[in-house]
matplotlib code that plots the C-alpha trace (Angstrom):
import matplotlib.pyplot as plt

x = [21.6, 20.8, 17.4, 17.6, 15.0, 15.3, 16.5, 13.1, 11.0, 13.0, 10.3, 7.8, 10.4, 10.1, 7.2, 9.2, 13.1, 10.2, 10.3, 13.3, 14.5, 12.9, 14.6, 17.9, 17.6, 16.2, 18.4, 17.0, 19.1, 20.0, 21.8, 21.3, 22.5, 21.8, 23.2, 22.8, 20.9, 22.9, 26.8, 27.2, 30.1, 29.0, 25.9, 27.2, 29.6, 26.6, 25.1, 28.1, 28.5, 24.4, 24.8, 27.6, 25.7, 22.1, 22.0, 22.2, 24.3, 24.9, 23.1, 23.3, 25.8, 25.3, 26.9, 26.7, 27.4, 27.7, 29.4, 30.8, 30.6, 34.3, 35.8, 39.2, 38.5, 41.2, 41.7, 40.4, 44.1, 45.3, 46.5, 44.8, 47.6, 50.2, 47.7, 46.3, 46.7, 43.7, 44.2, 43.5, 40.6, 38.9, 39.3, 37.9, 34.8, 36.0, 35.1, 37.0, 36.2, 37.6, 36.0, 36.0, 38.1, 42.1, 43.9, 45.1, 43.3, 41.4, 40.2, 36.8, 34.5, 31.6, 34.4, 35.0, 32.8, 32.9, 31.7, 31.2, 31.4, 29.4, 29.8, 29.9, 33.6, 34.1, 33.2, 35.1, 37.7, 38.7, 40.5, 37.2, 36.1, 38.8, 38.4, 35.0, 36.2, 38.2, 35.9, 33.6, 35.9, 37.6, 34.2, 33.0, 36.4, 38.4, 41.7, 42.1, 44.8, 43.7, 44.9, 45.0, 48.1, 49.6, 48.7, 45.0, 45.6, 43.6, 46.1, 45.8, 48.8, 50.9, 51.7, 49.0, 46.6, 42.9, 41.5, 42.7, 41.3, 40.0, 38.4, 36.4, 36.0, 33.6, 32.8, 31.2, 30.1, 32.8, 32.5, 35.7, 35.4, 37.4, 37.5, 37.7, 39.1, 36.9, 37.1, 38.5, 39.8, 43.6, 45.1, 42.6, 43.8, 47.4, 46.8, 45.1, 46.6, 50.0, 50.6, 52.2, 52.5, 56.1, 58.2, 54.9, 55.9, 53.1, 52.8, 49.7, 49.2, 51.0, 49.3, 51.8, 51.9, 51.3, 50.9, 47.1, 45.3, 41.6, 39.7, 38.7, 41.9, 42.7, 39.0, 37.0, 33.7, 33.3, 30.5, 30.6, 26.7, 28.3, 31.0, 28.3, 26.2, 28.7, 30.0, 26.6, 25.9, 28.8, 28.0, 24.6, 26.1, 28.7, 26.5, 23.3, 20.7, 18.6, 21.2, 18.6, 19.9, 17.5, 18.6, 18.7, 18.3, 20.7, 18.6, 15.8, 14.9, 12.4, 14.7, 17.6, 16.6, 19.1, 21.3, 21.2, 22.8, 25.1, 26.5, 26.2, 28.6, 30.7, 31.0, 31.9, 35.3, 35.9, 36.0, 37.3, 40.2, 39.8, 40.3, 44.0, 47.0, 49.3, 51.5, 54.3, 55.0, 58.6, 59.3, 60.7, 59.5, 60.4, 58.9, 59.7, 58.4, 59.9, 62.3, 63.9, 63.7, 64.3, 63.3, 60.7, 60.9, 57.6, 57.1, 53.8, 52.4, 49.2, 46.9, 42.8, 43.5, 44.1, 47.9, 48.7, 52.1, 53.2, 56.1, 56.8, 60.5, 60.7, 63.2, 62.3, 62.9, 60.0, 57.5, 56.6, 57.4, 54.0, 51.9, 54.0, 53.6, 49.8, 49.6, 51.4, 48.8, 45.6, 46.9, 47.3, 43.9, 42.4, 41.7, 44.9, 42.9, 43.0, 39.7, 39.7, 43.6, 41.6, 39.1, 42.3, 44.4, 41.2, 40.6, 43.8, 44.1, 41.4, 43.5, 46.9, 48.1, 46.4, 49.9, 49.4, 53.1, 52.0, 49.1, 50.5, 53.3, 50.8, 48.7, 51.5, 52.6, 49.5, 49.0, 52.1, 51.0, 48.0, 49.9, 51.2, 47.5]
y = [-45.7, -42.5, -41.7, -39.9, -38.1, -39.3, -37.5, -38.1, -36.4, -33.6, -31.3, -32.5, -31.2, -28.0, -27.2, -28.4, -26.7, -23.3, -23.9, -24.6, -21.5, -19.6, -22.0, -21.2, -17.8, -18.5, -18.3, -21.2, -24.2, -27.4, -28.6, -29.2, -31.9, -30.6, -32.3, -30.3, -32.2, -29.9, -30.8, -27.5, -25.9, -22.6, -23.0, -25.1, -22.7, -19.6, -22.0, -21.6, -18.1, -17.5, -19.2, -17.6, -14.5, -14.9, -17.5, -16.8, -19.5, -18.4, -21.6, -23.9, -26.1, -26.7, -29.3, -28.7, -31.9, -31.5, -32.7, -31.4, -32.5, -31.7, -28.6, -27.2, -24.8, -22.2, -20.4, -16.7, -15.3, -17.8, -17.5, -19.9, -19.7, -20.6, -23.6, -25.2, -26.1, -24.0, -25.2, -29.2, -27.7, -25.8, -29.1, -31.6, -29.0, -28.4, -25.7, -23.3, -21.6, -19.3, -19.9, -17.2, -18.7, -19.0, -22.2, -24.1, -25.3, -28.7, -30.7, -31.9, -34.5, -36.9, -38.9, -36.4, -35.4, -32.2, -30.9, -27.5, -27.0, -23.9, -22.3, -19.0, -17.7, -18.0, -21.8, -22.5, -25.1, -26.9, -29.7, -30.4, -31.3, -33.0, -35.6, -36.0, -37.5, -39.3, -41.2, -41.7, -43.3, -45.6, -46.6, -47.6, -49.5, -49.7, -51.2, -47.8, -46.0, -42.5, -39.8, -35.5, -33.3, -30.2, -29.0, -29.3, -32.7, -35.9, -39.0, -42.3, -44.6, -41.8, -40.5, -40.0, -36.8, -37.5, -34.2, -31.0, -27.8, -24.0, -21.6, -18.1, -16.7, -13.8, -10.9, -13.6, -16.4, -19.2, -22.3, -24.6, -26.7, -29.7, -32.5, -36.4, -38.0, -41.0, -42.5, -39.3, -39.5, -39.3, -39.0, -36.0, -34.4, -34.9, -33.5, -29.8, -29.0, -28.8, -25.8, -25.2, -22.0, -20.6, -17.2, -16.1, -14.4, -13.7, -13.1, -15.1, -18.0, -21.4, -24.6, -27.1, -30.2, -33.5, -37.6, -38.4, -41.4, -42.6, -44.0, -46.7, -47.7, -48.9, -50.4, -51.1, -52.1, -48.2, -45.5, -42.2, -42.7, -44.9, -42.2, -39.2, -41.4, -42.7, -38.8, -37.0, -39.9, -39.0, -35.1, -36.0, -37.9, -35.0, -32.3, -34.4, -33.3, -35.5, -37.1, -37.3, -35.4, -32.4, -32.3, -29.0, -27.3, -24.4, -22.7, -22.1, -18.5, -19.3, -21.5, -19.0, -15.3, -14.2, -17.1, -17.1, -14.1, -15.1, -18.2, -15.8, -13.5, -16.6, -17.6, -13.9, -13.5, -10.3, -12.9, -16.1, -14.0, -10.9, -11.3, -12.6, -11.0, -9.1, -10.7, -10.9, -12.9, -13.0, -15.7, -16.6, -19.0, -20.1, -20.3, -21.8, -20.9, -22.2, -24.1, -21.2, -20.7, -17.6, -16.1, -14.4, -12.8, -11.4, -9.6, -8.6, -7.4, -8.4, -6.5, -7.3, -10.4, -7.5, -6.8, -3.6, -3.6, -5.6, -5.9, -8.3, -8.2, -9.8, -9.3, -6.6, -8.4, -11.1, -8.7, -4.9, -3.0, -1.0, -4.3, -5.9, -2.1, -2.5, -6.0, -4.5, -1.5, -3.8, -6.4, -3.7, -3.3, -6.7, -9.5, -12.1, -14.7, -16.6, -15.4, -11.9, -12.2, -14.0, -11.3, -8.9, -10.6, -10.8, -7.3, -6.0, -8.8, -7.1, -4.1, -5.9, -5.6, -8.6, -10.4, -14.3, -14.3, -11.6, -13.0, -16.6, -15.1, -12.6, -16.2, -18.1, -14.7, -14.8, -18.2, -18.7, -15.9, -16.6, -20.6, -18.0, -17.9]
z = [12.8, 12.1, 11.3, 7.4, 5.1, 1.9, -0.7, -2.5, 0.3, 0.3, -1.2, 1.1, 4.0, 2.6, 5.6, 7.9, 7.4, 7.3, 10.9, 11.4, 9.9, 13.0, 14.8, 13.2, 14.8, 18.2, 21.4, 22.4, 23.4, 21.8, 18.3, 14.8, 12.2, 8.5, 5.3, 1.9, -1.1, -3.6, -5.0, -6.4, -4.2, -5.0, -3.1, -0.6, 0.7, 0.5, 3.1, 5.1, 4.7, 5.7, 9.0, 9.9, 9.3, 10.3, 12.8, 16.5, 17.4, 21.3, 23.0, 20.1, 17.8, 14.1, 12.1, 8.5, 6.2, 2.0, -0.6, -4.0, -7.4, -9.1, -7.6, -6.2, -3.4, -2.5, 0.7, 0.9, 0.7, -2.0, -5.7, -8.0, -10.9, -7.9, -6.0, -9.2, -12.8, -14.3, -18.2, -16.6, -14.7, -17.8, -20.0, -17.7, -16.6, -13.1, -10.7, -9.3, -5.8, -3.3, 0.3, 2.9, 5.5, 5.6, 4.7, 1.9, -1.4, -1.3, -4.4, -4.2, -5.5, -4.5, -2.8, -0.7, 2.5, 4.1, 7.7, 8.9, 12.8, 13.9, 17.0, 18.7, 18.5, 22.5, 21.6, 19.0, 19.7, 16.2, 17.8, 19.9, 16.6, 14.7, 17.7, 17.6, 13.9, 15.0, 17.7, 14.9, 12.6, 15.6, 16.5, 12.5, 12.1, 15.2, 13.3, 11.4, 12.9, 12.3, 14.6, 15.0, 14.4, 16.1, 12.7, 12.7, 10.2, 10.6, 9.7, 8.4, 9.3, 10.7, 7.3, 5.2, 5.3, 5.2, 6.4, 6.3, 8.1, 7.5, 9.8, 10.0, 13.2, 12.9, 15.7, 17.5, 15.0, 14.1, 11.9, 11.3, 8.4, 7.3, 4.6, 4.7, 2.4, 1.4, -1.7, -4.1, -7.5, -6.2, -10.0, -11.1, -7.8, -7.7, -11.3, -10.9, -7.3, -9.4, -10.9, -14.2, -14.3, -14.2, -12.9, -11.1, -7.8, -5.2, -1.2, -1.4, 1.3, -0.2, 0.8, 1.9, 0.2, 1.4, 1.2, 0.9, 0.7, 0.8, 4.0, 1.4, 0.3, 3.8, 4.2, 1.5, 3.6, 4.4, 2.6, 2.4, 3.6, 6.8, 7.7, 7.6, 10.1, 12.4, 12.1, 12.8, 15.5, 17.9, 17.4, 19.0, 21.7, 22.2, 22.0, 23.7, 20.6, 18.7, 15.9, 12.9, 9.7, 8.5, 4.6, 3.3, -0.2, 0.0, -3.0, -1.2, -0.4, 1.7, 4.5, 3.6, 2.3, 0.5, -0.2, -4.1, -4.1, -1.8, -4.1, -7.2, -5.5, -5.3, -8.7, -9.7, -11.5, -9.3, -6.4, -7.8, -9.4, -8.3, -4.9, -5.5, -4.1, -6.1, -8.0, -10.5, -13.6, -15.0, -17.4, -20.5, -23.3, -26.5, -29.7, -32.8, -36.5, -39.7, -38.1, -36.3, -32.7, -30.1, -26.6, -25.7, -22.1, -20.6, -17.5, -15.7, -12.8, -11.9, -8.8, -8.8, -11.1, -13.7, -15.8, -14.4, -15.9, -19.3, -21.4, -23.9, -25.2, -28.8, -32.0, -33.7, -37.1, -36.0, -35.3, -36.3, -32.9, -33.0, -33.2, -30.2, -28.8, -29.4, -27.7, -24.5, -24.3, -24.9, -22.6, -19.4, -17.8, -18.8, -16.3, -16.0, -18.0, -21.8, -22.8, -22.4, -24.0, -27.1, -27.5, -27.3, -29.5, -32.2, -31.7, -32.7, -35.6, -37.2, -37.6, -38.7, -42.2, -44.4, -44.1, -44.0, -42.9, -40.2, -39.0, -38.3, -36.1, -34.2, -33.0, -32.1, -30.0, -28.4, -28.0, -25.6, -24.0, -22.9, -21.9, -19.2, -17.9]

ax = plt.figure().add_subplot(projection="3d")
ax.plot(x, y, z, "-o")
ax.set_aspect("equal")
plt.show()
């Protein structure tokens, strides 16, 4: 078996990943196994985004092994109010992040492993990889009938998708990164990969849905702890490297310089959000008061995660045209988002005529609008 640091002694490592960041960046040969001790996602990807960018990876190979506590991870190009269900993800405390490579959006969780192949770009071959997987998982349970798609897909039984794959290839650093589904909550992610959101147009690249199930499901006997080994012990016998497992802590200055700021940037609203490609929203909801009900149409164009354009077409009768008018003109320029629409919509309250009558049908206005969000 592989020969693993505990988790406890991972402080007294500390002196020893020192020198191995020197060897991060030598041009010497040979390979490296590390597993993260962190399940923040935020700081797991800065790890990937540090090697990418400081290590000199010409003569060696770096798997990077980590786990997330509750997260949905989108693709750098990808709209989160198209791939996800954000209200679900707010309520149960789930993170939202926005990798740097292409793809599709991925939910994660502690029943979910993740591996990051590093290699210079001219090496880079992702399907080199997704086998190696697949060897390890043949070789840990040999009846699991687990095989590699045209599409970069690793599946179980010929129908149900365990792993799915992203890549960044850089000037002449490349990592390809893919999941495996082990032992995931399947209801909480069927749940926030589905979008409620509706009327939203956007050029933004869709993920593609698909069947999933968990490696456990199909044999119970398995750990997440077993697949990392069996997984990290066929990349030594690929690559011909030593197959123990450095952990990491991808907070440490000292073994990464830099990298806080690196998962700071990360969890910025300018790049969760921000980043998204324009899009539209044109949609129509009702609402009912008093036992009455009517249409209210709303269209809005959203660039930088921001409303560039807004209109909001109500009766007249229902509301005073100069509030609604007000609404529109606070509304364009703030981020696509229900809390900066709560500070608007308490802001201009503040101003409206002391009208009970008023001031209930200004909350339920902006309450359904910011449902669009």
């Amino acid at each position: 078996m592989v020969l693993r640091s505990s988790f406890k002694n991972c402080l007294q490592l500390s002196c020893g990943l020192r020198t191995q960041q020197a060897a991060f960046r030598s041009t010497t040969g040979g390979g490296l196994i590390i597993q993260s001790v962190s399940n923040d996602v935020y700081q797991n990807l800065a790890v990937e985004d540090w090697i990418h960018d400081h290590m000199n990876l010409e003569n060696r190979q770096v798997l990077f092994l980590w786990r997330n506590s509750p997260a949905v991870v989108i693709g750098r190009h990808q709209n989160p109010w198209q791939e996800c269900n954000l209200r679900l993800m707010r309520q149960r405390n789930i993170k939202l992040a926005r990798r740097r490579s292409g793809g599709g959006t991925v939910y994660h969780d502690l029943g979910n492993i993740n591996l990051t192949f590093f290699t210079t770009r001219k090496k880079y071959e992702r399907m080199e990889n997704l086998q190696l997987v697949v060897r390890a998982l043949r070789g840990l349970c040999p009846r699991l009938d687990v095989h590699v798609t045209d599409r970069y897909d690793i599946l179980l039984d010929r129908q149900y998708k365990i792993s799915g794959t992203a890549a960044k290839l850089g000037r002449t650093a490349a990592y390809h990164h893919c999941t495996l589904l082990c032992n995931a909550d399947r209801f909480v992610l069927s749940s926030v990969l589905k979008s409620p959101y509706r009327g939203l147009k956007s050029n933004a690249t869709p993920s593609v849905p698909a069947s999933v199930k968990n490696l456990f499901e199909e044999e119970p006997s398995l750990t997440c702890e077993m697949l990392l080994d069996a997984i990290a012990e066929e990349y030594a016998r690929q690559h011909q490297i030593d197959h123990r497992i450095t952990l990491i802590n991808p907070a440490d200055e000292t073994m990464f310089p830099g990298i806080n700021n690196k998962a700071k940037e990360l969890q910025t609203w300018e790049w969760v959000y921000g980043k998204t490609p324009k899009f539209s929203v044109s949609t129509c909801f009702k609402m009912v008061y008093k036992d009455s009900g009517f249409d209210v149409k709303v269209d809005m164009e959203v660039k930088h995660g921001r409303i560039e354009v807004c209109n909001i077409d109500l009766p007249e009768q229902w509301l005073p045209p100069a509030l609604c008018s007000e609404l529109v003109k606070s509304l364009t320029g703030s981020k696509f988002c229900p809390n900066e629409t709560t500070t608007v919509a308490r802001t201009l309250l503040r101003v409206c005529p002391q009208d009970d009558e008023l001031h209930s049908r200004w909350n339920l206005l902006c309450e359904n609008v910011m449902m669009l969000m």
